[in-house]
N, C-alpha and C positions, 0 to 999 in steps of 0.2 A: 175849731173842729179838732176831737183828736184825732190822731191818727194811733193805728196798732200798728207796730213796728212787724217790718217785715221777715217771717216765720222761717223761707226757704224753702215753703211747701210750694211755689211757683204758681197759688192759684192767685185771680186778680184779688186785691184788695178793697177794690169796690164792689165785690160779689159779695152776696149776704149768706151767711152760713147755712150749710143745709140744712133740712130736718132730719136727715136721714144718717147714717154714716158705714161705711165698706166692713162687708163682714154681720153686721147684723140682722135678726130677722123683725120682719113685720107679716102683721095681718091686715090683707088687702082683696078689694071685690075690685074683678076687674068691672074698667066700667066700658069701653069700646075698645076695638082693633086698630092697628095703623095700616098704613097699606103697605110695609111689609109680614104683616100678618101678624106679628107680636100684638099680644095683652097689651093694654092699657089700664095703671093705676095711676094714683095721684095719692101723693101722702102731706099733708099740710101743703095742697098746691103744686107739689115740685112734682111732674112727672116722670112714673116710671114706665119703662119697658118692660116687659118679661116672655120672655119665647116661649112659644106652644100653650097659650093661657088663649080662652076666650072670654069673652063678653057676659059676663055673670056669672063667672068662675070666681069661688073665695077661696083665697089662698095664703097659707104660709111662704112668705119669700126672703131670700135671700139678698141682698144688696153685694152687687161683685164690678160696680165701677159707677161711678160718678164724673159726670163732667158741667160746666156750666150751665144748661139749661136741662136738662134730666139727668135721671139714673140708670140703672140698666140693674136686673135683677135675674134670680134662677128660681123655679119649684125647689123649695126644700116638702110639701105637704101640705095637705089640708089646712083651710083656719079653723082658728079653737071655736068651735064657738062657747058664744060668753052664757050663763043661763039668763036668768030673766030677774034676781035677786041683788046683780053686780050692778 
């Protein structure tokens, strides 16, 4: 087995890298609420948060923290949409 030698970034080293990473944006539907009211997406699986989003809202977001089992994100905007030729 290898092992990747340890970074100093203090996350576990059996956690699998995210798809995501802080500071970036994506284009995301949200797909339901949680019951603190927050959006819900999912980006390759790994769920996000995002405040004041609802349930079929497409959105540009921001990624502003990651922890081991989701992420948590902000409205930067609208998503692009894509046309129909991409």
């Amino acid at each position: 087995m290898n092992q990747v030698p340890y970074d100093g970034s203090g996350f576990d080293q059996d956690s699998p890298p995210k798809p995501v990473e802080i500071g970036k944006e994506y284009d995301v539907e949200i797909q339901e609420t949680s019951r603190r009211g927050e959006g819900i997406a999912r980006i390759e699986g790994l769920v996000v948060f995002v405040p004041n989003a609802k349930q079929g809202d497409k959105l540009r977001i921001k990624i502003t923290n990651i922890s081991r089992r989701f992420a948590e994100a902000e409205i930067v905007g609208a998503a692009e949409e894509k046309s129909e030729t991409e």
